[in-house]
N, C-alpha and C positions, 0 to 999 in steps of 0.2 A: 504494500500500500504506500501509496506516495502523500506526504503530508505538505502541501499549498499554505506557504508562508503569507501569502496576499491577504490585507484585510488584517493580519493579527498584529495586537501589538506588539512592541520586544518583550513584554513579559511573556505573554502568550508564546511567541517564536521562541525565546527561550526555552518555557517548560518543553514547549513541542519537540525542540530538536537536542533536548537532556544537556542542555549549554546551562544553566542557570548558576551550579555551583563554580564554574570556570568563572562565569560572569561576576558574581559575587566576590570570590578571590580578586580579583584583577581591581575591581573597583575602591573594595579595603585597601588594598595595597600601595592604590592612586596609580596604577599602570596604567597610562591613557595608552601605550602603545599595542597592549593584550586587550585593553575597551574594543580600542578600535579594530583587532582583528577578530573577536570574538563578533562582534556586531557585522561584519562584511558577512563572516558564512553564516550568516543567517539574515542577508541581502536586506540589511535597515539601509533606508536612505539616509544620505551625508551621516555617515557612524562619526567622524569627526567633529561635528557639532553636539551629538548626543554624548558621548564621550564626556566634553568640555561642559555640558550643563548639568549631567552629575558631578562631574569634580569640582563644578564651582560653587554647589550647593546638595551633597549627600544626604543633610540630613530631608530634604524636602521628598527625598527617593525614599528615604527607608533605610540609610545606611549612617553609620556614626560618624563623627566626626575623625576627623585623622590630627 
């Protein structure tokens, strides 16, 4: 079965393609460089701008401050 990322959001594309825990790690960490490659294979538009408005504001995500 093929799972059609279109339509969902990065949470959604996440759970869907089992990426969430990777995503999560990278994000604590503040690797915008593992953001942005985790967010490509799971084809988010401009990943470098979603990247850059979690890191510039985590707690508003769901994630703690660093």
């Amino acid at each position: 079965m093929t799972t059609t990322l279109a339509g969902m959001t990065v949470n959604e594309r996440l759970a869907a393609t089992g990426r969430t825990e990777l995503w999560e790690r990278a994000v604590c960490a503040g690797d915008r460089d593992a953001m942005v490659s985790v967010l490509r294979r799971i084809a988010v538009p401009s990943p470098g701008n979603v990247a850059d408005a979690v890191l510039a504001d985590p707690e508003f995500y769901g994630f703690p401050l660093r």
